[in-house]
N, C-alpha and C positions, 0 to 999 in steps of 0.2 A: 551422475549428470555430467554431461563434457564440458570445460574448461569455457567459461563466458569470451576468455581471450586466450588465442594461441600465443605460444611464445614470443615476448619480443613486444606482442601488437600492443600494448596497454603504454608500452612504453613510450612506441612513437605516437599513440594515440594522445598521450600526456601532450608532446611539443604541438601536436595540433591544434588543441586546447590552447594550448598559451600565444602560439601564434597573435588572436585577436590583442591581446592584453596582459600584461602580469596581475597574475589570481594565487588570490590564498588557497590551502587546504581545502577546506571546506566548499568554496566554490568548484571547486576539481568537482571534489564528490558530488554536489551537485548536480552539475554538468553532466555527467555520466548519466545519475541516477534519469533527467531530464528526458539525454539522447537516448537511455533505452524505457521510458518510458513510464516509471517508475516497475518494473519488475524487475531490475537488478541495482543495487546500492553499493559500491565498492568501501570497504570497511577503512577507516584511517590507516589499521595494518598494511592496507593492500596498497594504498595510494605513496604514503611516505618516505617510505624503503625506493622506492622507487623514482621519486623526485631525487632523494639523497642521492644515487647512482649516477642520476644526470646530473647533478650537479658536479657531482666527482670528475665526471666525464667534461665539464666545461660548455654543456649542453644546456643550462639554464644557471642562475645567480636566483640569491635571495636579496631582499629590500625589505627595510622594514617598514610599515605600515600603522602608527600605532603599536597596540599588542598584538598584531599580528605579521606573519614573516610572508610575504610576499614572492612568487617565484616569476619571474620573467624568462623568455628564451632568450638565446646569447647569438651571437652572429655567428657561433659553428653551430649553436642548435638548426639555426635557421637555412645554414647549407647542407646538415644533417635530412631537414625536412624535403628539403627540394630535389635531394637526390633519391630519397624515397617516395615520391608523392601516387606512384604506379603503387606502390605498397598500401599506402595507406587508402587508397581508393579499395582497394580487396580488404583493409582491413574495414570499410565503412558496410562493406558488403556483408562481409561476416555478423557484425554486428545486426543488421538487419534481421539474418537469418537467426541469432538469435533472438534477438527479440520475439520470433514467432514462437520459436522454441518454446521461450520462457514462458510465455505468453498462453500457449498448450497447455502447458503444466502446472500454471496455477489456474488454470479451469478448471481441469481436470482435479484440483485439491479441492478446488471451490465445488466443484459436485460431490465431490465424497464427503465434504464435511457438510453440505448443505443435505445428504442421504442421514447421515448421523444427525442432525439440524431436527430432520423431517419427524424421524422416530422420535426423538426427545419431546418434542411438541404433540405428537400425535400421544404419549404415554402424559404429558402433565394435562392433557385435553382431558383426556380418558379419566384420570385422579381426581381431576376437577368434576367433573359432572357426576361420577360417582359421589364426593361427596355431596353434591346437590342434590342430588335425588336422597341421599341418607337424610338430607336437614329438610327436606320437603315431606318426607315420612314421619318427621318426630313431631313436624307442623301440623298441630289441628286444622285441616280447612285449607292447607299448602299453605304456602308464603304469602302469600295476603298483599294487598299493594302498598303498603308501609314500607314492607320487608321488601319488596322489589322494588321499591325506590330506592331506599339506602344502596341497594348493591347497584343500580343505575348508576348512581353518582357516583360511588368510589370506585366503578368499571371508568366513567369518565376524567377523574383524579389519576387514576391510574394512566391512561392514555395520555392526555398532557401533561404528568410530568416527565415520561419516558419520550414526547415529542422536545420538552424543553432540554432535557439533558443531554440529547443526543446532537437538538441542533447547536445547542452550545459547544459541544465538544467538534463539532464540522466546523463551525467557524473562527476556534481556536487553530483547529489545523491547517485552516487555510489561510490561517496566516504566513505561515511559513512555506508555504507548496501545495502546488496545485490536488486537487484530490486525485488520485491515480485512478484508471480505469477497474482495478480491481477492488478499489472500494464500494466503487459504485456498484457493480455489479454482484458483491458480497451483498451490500444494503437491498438492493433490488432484487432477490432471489430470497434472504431472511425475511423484509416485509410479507413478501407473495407468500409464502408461506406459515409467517405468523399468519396474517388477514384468512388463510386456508383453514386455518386449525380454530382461530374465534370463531368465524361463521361456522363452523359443523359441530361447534357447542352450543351455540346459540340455536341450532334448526335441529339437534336433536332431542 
């Protein structure tokens, strides 16, 4: 896959970033992760090495903040910036285009794995009503409506607690950041075809 950033652009992309304000680390990342929409995440490897440069360079300072270390631009950052600003408009540009990029490619994962997804469900569908039909043969009279209540209920046990654990785990996450578009659309393409796979055990 080709480079999220061409040489150089992350680096003046960093002072543009700081421009508004001095930010820690992690809001760097952040920031990034944000502007490409969450389909790329720059790892603290990729961001720090990098601060440390500019800083060598007299392009940003550190502040401390608490336990946290603070980067601000420096007034050659900030002349640094204004002489590049034609750059960094192509670098916004790039950026864009990847995002489209990235954006392709995890579709395109999310269809292969949601192909794999389809077969997995369509094979435990298939194991499952097999053994039904084995426990409805050993059943004098079939299942009887006793026995089809019990498995009523614990099909509805089963569904709300798989609705509690999941919306739990969503609104722990969104604690911290927005849910990305590729979750959604993960969740939205495994529901549709869980919902595919119970209804054609249920109607066969």
């Amino acid at each position: 896959m080709p480079p999220v950033f061409a040489h150089g652009a992350l680096r003046l992309y960093l002072l543009a970033l700081l421009e508004s304000g001095p930010k820690h680390g992690y809001e760097l990342i952040k920031a990034l992760k944000d502007r490409f929409g969450g389909t790329y995440s720059p790892s603290a490897g990729t961001i720090y090495p990098r601060l440390g440069k500019l800083e060598e360079e007299g392009l940003v300072a550190t502040e401390s903040a608490g336990r946290r270390t603070n980067y601000r631009i420096t007034a050659a950052g900030l002349a640094e910036l204004d002489r590049r600003r034609d750059e960094l408009a192509g670098v916004e540009n790039d950026i864009s285009a990847s995002v489209r990029r990235l954006a392709d490619d995890l579709r395109e994962d999310i269809r292969s794995n949601m192909r794999g997804l389809r077969a997995d469900l369509a094979a435990t569908a298939e194991a499952a009503r097999a053994t039904t039909l084995a426990a409805d043969f050993r059943l004098p009279g079939g299942r009887g409506p006793v026995v089809g209540q019990r498995s009523l209920k614990e099909a509805e046990m089963m569904l709300q607690e798989f609705r509690d654990d999941v919306r739990t785990e969503l609104r722990l996450a969104a604690r911290t950041q927005p849910l990305s578009p590729v979750t959604l659309e993960t969740m939205r393409t495994v529901l549709e075809q869980a919902g595919i796979a119970i209804r054609n055990s249920l109607h066969s």
